[in-house]
CHARMM internal coordinates of N, CA and C (Angstrom, degrees):
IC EDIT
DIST 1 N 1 CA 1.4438
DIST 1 CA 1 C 1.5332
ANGL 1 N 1 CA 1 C 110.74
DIST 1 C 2 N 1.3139
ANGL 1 CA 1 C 2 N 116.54
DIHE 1 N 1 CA 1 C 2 N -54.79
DIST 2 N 2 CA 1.5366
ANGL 1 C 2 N 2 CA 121.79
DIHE 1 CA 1 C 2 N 2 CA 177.34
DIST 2 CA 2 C 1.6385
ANGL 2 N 2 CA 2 C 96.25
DIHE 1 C 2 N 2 CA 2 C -55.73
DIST 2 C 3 N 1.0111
ANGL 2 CA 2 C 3 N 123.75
DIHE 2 N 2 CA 2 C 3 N -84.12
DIST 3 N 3 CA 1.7180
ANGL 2 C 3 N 3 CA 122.49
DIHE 2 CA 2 C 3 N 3 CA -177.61
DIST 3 CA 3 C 1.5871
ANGL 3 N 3 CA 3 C 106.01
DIHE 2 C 3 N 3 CA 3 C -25.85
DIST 3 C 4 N 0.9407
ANGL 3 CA 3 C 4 N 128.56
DIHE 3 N 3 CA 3 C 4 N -66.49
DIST 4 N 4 CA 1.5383
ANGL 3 C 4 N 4 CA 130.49
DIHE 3 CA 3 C 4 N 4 CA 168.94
DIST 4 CA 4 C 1.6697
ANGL 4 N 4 CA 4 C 109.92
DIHE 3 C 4 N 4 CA 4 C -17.59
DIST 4 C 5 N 1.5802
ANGL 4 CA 4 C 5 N 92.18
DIHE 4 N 4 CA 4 C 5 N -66.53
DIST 5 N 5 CA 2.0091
ANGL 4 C 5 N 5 CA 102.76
DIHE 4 CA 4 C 5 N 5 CA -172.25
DIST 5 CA 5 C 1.6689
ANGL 5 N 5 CA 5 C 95.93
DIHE 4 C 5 N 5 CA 5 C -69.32
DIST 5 C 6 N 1.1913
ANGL 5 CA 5 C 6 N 126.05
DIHE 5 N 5 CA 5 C 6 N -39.90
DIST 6 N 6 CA 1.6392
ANGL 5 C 6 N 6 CA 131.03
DIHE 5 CA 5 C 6 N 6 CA -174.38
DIST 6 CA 6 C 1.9359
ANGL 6 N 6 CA 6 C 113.92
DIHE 5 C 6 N 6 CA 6 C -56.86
DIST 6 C 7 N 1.5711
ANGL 6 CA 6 C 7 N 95.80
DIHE 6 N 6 CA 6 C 7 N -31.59
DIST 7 N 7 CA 1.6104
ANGL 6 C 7 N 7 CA 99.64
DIHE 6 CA 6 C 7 N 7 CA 176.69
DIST 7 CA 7 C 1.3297
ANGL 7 N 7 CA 7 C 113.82
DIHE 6 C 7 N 7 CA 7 C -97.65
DIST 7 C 8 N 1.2513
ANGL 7 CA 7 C 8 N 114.26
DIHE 7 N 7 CA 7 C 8 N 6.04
DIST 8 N 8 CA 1.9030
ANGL 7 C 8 N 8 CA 123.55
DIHE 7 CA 7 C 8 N 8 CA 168.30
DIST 8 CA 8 C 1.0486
ANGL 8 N 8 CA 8 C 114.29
DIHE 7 C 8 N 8 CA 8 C -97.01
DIST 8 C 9 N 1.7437
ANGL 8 CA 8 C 9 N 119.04
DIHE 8 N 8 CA 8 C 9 N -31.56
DIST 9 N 9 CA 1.8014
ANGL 8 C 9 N 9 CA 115.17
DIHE 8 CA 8 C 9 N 9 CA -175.86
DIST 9 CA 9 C 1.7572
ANGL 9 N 9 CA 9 C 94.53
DIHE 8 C 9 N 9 CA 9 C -96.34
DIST 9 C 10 N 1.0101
ANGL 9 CA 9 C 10 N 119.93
DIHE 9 N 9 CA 9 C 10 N -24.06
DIST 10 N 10 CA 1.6683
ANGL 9 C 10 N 10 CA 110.11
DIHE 9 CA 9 C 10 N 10 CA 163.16
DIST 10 CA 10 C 1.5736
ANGL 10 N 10 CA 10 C 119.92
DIHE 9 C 10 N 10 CA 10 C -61.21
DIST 10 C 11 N 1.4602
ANGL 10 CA 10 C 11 N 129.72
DIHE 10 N 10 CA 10 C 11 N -28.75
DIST 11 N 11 CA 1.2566
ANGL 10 C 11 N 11 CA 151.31
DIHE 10 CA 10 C 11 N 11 CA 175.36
DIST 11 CA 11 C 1.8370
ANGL 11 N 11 CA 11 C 92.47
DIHE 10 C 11 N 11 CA 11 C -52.95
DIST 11 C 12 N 1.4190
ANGL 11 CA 11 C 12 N 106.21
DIHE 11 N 11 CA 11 C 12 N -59.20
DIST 12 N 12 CA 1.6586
ANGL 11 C 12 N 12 CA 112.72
DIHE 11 CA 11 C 12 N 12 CA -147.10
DIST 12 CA 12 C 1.3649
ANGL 12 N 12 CA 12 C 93.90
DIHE 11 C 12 N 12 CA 12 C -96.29
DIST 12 C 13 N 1.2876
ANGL 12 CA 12 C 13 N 119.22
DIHE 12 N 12 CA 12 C 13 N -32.84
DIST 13 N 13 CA 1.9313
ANGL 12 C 13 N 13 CA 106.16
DIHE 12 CA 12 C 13 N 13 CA 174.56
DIST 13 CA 13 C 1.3100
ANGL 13 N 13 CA 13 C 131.85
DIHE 12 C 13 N 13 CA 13 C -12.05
DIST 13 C 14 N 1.3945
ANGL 13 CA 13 C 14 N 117.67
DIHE 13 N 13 CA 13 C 14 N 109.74
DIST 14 N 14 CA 1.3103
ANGL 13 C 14 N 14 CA 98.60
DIHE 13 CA 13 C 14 N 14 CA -168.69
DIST 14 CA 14 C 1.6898
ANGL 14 N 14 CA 14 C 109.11
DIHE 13 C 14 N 14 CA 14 C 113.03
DIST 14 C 15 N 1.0961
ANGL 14 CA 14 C 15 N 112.56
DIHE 14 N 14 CA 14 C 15 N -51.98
DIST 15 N 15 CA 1.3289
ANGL 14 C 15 N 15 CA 133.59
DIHE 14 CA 14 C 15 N 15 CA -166.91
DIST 15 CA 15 C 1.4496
ANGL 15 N 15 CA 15 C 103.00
DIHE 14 C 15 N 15 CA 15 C -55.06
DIST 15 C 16 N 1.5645
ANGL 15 CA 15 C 16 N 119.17
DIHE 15 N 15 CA 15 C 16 N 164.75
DIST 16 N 16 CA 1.7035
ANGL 15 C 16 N 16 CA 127.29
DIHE 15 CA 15 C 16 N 16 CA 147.80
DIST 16 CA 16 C 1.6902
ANGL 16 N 16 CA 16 C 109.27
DIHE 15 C 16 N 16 CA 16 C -96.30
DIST 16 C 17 N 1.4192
ANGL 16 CA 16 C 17 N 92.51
DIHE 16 N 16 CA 16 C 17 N 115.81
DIST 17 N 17 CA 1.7716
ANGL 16 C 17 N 17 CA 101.24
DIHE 16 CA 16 C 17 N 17 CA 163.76
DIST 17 CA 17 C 1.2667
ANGL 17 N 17 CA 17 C 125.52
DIHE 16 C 17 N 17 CA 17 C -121.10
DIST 17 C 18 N 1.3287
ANGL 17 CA 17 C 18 N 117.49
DIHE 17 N 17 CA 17 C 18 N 136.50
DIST 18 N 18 CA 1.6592
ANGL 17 C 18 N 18 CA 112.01
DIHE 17 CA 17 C 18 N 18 CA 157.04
DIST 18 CA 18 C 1.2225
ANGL 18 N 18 CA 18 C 120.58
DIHE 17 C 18 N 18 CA 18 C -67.87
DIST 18 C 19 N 1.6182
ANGL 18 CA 18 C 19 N 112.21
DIHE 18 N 18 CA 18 C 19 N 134.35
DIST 19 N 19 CA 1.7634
ANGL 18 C 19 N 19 CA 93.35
DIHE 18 CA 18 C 19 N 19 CA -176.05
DIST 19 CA 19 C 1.7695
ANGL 19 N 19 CA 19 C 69.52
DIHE 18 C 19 N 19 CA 19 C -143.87
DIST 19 C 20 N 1.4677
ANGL 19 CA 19 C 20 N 82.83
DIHE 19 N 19 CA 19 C 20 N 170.07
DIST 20 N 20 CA 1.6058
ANGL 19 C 20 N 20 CA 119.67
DIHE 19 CA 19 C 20 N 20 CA -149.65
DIST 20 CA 20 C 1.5687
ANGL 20 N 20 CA 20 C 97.17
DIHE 19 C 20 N 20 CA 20 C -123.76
DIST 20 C 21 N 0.7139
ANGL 20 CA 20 C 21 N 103.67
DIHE 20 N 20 CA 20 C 21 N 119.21
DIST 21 N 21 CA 2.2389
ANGL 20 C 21 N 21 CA 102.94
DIHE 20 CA 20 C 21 N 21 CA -174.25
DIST 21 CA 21 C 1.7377
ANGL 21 N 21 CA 21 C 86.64
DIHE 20 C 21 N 21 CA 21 C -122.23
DIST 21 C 22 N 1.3484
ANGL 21 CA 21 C 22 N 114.99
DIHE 21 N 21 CA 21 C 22 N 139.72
DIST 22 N 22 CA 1.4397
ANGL 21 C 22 N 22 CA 136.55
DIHE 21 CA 21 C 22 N 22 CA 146.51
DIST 22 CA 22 C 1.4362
ANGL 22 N 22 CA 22 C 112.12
DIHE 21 C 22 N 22 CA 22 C -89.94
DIST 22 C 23 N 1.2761
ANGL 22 CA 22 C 23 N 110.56
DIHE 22 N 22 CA 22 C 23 N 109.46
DIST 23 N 23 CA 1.0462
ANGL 22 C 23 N 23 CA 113.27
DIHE 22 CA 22 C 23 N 23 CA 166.04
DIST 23 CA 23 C 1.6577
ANGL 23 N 23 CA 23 C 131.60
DIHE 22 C 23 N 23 CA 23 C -108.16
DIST 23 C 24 N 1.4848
ANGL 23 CA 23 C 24 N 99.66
DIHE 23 N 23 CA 23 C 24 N 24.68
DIST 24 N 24 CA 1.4429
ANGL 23 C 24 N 24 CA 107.43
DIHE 23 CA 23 C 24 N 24 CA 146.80
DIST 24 CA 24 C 1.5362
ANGL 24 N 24 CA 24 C 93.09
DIHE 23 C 24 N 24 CA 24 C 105.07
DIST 24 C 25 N 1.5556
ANGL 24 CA 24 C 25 N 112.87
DIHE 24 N 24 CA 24 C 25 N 174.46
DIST 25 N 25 CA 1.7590
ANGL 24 C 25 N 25 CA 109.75
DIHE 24 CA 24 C 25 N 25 CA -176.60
DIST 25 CA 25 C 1.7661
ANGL 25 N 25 CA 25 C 118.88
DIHE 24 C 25 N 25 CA 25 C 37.57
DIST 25 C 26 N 0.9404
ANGL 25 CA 25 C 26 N 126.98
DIHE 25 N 25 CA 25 C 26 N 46.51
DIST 26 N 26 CA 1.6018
ANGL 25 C 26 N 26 CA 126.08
DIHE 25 CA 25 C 26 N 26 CA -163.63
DIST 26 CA 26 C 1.0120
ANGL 26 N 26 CA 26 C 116.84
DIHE 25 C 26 N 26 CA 26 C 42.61
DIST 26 C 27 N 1.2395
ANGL 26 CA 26 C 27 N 119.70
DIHE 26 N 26 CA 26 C 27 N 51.96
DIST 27 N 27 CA 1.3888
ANGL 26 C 27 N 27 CA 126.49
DIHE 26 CA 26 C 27 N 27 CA 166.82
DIST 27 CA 27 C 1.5547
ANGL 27 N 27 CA 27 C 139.36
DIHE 26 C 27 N 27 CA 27 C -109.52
DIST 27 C 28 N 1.4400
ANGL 27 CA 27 C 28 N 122.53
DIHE 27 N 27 CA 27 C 28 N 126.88
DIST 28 N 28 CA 1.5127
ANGL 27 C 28 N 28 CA 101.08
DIHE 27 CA 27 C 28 N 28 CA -160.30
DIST 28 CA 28 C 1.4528
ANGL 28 N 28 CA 28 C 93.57
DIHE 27 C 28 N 28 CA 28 C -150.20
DIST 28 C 29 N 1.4374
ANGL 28 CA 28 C 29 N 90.66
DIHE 28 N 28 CA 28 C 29 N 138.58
DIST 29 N 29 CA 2.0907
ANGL 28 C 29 N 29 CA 98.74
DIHE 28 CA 28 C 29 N 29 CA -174.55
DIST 29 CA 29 C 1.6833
ANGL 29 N 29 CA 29 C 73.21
DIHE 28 C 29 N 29 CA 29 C -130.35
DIST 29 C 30 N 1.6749
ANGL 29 CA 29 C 30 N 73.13
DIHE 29 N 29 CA 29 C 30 N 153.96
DIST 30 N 30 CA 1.2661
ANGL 29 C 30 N 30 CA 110.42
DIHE 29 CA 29 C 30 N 30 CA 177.04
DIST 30 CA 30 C 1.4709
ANGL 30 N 30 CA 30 C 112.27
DIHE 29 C 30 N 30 CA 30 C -144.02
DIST 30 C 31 N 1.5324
ANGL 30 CA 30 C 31 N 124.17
DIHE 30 N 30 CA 30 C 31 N 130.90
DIST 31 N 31 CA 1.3555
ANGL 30 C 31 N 31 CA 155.89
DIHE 30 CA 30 C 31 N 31 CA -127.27
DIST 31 CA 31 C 1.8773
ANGL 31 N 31 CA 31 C 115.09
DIHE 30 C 31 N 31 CA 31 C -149.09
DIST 31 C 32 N 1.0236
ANGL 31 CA 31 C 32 N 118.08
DIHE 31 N 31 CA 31 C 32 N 155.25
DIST 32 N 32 CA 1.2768
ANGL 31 C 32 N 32 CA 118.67
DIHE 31 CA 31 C 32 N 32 CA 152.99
DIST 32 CA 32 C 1.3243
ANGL 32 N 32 CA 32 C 108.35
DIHE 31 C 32 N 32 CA 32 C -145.97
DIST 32 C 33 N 1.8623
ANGL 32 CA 32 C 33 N 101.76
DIHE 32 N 32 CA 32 C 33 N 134.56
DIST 33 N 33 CA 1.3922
ANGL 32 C 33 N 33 CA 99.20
DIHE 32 CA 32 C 33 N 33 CA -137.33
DIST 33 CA 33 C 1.9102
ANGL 33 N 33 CA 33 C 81.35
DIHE 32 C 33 N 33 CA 33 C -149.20
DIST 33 C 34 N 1.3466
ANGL 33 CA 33 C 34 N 127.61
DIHE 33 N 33 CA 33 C 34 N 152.06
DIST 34 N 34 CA 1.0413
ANGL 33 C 34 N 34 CA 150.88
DIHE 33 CA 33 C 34 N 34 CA 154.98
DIST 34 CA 34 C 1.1537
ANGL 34 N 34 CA 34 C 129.72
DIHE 33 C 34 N 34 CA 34 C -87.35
DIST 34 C 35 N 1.6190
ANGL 34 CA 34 C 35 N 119.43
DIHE 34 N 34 CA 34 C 35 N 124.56
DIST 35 N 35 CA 1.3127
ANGL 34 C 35 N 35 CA 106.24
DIHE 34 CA 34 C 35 N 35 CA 177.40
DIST 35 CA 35 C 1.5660
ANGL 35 N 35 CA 35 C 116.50
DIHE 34 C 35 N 35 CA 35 C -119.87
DIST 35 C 36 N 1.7949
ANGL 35 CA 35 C 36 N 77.59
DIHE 35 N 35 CA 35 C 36 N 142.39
DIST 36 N 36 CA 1.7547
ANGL 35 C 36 N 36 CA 106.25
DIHE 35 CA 35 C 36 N 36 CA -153.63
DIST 36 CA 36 C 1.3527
ANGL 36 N 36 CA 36 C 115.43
DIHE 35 C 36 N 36 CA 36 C -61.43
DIST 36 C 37 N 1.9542
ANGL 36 CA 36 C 37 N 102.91
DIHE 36 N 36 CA 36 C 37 N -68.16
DIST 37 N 37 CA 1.5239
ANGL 36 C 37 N 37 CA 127.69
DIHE 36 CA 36 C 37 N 37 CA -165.62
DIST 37 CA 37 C 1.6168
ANGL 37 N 37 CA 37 C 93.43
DIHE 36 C 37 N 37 CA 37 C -128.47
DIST 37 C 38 N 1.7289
ANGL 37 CA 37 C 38 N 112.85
DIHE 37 N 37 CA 37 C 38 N 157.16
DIST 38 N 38 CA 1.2270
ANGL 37 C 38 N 38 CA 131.56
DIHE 37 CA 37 C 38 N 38 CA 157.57
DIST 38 CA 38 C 1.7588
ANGL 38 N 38 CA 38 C 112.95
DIHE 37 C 38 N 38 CA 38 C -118.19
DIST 38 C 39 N 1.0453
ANGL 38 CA 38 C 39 N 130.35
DIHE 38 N 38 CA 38 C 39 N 91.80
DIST 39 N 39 CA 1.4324
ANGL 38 C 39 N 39 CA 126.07
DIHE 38 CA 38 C 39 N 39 CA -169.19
DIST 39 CA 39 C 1.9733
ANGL 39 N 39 CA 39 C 93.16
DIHE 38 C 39 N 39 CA 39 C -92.72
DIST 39 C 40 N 1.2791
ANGL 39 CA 39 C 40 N 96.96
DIHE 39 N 39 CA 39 C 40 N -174.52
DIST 40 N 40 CA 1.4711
ANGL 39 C 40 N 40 CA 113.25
DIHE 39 CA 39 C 40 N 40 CA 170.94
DIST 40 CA 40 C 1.6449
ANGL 40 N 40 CA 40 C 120.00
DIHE 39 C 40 N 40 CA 40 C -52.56
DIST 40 C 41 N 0.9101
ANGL 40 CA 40 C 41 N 127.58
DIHE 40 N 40 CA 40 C 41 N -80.12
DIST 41 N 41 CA 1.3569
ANGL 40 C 41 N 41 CA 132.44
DIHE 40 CA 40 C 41 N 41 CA 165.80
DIST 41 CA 41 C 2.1245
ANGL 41 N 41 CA 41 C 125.78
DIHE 40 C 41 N 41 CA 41 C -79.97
DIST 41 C 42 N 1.6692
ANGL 41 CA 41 C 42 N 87.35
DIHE 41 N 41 CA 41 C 42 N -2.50
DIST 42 N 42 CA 2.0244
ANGL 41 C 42 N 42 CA 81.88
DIHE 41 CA 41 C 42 N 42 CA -166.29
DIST 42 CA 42 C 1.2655
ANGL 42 N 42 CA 42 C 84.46
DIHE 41 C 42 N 42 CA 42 C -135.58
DIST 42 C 43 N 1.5398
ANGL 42 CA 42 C 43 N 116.67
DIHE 42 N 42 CA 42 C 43 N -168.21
DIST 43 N 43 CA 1.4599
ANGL 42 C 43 N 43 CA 141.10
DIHE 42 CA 42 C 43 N 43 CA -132.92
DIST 43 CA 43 C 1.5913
ANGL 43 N 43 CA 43 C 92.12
DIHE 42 C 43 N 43 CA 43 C -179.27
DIST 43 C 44 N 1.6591
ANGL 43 CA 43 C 44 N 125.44
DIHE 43 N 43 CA 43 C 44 N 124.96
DIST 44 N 44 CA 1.7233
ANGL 43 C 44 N 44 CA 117.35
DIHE 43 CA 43 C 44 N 44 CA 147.29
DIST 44 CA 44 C 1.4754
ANGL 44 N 44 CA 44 C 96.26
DIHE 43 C 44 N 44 CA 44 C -109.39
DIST 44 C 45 N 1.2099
ANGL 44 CA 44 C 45 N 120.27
DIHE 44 N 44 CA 44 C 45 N 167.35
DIST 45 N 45 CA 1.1220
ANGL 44 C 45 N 45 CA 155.52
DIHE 44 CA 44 C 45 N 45 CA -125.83
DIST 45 CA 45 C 1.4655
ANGL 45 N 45 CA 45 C 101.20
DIHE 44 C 45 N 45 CA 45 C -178.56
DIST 45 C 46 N 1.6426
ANGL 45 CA 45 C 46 N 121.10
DIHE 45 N 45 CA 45 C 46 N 143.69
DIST 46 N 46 CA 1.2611
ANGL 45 C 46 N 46 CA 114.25
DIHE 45 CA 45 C 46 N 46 CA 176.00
DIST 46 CA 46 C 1.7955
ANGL 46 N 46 CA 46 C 79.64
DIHE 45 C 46 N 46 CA 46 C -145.44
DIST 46 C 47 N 1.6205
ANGL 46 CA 46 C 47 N 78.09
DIHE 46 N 46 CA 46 C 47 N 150.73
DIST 47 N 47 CA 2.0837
ANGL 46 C 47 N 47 CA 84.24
DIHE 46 CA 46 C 47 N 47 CA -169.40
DIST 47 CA 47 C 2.0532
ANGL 47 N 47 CA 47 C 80.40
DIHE 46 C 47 N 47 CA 47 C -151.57
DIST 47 C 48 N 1.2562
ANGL 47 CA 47 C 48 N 125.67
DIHE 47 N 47 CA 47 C 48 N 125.68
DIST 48 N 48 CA 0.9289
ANGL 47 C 48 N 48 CA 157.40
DIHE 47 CA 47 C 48 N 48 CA 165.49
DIST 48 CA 48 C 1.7952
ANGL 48 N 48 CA 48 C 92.51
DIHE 47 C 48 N 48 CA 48 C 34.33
DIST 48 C 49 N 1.4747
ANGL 48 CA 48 C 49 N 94.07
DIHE 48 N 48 CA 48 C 49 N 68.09
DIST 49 N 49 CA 1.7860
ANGL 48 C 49 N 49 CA 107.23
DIHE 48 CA 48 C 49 N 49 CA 170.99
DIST 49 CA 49 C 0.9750
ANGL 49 N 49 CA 49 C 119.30
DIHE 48 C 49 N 49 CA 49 C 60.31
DIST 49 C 50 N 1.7047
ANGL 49 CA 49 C 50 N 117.96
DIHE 49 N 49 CA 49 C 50 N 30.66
DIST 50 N 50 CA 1.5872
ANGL 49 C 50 N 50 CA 132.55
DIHE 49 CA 49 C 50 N 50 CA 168.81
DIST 50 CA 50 C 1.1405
ANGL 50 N 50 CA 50 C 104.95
DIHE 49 C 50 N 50 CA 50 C -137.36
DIST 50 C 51 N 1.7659
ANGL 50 CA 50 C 51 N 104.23
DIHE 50 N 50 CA 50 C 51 N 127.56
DIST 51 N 51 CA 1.0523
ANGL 50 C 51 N 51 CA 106.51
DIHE 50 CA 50 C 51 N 51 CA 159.59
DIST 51 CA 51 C 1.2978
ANGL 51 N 51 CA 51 C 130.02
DIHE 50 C 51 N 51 CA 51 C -70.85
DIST 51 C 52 N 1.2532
ANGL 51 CA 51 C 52 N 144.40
DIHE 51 N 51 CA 51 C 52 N 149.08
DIST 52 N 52 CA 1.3791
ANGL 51 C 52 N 52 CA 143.43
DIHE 51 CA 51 C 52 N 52 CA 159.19
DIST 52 CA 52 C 1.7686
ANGL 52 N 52 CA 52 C 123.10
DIHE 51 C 52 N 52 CA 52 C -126.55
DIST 52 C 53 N 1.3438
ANGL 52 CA 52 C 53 N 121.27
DIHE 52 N 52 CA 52 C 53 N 146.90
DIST 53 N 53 CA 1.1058
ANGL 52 C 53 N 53 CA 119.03
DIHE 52 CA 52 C 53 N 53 CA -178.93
DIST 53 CA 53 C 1.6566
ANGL 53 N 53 CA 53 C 114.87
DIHE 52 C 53 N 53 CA 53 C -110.68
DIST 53 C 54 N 1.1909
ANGL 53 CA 53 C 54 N 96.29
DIHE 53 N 53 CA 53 C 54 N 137.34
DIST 54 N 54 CA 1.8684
ANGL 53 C 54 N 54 CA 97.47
DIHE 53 CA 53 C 54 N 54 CA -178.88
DIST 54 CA 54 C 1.7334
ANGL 54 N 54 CA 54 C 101.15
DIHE 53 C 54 N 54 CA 54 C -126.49
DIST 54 C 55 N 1.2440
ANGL 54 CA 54 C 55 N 122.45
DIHE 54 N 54 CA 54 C 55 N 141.56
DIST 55 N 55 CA 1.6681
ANGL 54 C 55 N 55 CA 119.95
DIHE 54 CA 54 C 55 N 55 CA 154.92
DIST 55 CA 55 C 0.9858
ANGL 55 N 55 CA 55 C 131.78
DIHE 54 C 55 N 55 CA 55 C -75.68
DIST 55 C 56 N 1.3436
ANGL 55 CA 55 C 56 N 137.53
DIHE 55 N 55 CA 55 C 56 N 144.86
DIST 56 N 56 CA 1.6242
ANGL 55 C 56 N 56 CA 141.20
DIHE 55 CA 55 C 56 N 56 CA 179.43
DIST 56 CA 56 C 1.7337
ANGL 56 N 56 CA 56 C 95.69
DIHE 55 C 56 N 56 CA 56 C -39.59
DIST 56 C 57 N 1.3321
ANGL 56 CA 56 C 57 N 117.64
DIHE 56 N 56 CA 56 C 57 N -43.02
DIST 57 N 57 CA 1.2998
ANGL 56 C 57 N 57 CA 96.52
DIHE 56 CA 56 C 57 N 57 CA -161.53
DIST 57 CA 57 C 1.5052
ANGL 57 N 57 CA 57 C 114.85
DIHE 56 C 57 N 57 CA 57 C -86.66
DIST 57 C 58 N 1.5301
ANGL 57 CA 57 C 58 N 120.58
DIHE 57 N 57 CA 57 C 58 N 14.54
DIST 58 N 58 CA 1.4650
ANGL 57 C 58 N 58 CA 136.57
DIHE 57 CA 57 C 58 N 58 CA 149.74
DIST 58 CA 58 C 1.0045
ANGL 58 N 58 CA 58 C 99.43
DIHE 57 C 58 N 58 CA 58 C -50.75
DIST 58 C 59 N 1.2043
ANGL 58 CA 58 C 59 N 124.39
DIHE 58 N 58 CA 58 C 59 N -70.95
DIST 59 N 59 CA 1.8542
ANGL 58 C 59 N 59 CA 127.31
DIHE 58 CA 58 C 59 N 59 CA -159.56
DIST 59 CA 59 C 1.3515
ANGL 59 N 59 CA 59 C 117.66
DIHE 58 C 59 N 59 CA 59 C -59.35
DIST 59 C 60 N 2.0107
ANGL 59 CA 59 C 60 N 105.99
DIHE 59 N 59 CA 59 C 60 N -42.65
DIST 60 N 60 CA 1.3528
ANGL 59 C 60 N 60 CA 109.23
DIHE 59 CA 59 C 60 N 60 CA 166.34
DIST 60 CA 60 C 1.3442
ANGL 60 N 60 CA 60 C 124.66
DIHE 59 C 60 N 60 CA 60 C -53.07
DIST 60 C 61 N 1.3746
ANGL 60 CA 60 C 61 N 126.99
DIHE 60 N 60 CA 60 C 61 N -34.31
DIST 61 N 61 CA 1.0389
ANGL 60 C 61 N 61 CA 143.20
DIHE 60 CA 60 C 61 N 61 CA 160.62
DIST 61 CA 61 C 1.2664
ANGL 61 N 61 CA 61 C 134.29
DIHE 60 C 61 N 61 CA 61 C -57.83
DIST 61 C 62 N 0.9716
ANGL 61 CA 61 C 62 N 117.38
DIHE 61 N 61 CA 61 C 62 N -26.09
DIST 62 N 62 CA 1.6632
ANGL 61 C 62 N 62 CA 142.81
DIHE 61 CA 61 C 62 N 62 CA -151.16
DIST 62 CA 62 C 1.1090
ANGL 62 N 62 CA 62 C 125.47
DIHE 61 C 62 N 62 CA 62 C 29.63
DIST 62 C 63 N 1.2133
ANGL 62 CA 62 C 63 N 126.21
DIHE 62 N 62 CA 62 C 63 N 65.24
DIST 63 N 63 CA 2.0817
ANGL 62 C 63 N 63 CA 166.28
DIHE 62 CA 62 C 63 N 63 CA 163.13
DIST 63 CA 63 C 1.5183
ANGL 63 N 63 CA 63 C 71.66
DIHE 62 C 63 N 63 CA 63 C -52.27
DIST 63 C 64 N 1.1857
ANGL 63 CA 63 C 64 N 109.47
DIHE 63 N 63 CA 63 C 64 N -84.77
DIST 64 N 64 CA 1.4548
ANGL 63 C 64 N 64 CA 130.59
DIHE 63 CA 63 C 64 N 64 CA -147.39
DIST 64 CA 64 C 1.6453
ANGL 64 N 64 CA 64 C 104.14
DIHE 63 C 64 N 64 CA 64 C -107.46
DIST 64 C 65 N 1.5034
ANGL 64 CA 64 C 65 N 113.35
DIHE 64 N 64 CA 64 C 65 N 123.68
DIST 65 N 65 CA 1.7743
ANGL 64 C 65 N 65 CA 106.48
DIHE 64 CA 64 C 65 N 65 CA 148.13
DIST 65 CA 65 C 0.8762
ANGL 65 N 65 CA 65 C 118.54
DIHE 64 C 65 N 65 CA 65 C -122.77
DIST 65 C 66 N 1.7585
ANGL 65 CA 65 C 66 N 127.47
DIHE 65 N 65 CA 65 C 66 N 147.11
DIST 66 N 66 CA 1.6047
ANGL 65 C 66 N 66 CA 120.14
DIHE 65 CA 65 C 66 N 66 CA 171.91
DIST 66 CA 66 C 1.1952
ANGL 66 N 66 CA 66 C 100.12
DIHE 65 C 66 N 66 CA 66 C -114.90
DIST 66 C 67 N 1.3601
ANGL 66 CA 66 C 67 N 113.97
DIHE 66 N 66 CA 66 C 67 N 153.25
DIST 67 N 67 CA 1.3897
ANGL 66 C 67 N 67 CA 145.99
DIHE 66 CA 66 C 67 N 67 CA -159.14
DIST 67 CA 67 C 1.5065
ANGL 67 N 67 CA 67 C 112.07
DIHE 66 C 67 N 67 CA 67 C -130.02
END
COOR INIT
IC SEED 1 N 1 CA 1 C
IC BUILD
């Protein structure tokens, strides 16, 4: 399952995405955001000259979606 999400954010590296962050209490920002690195278990993301890190199992979850 992780390898699955690991060969989709390697696909977009580089790329411009919309991604979708929950930030908890019905809350939802929305961003357009580049992705940086694909490591073993995480993902950076850069969203207005910050990096940030999310885990595959964000996405499984849906913490995080990119678009």
């Amino acid at each position: 399952m992780y390898q699955d999400k690991k060969e989709e954010l390697l696909k977009l590296k580089g790329k411009n995405v919309t991604a979708i962050i929950d930030e908890g209490r019905s809350r939802k920002r929305i961003e357009k955001a580049i992705i940086k690195d694909v490591y073993d278990r995480i993902f950076t993301i850069e969203i207005n000259n910050m990096i940030t890190s999310f885990s595959f199992s964000d996405l499984i979850c849906k913490t995080i979606i990119l678009k």
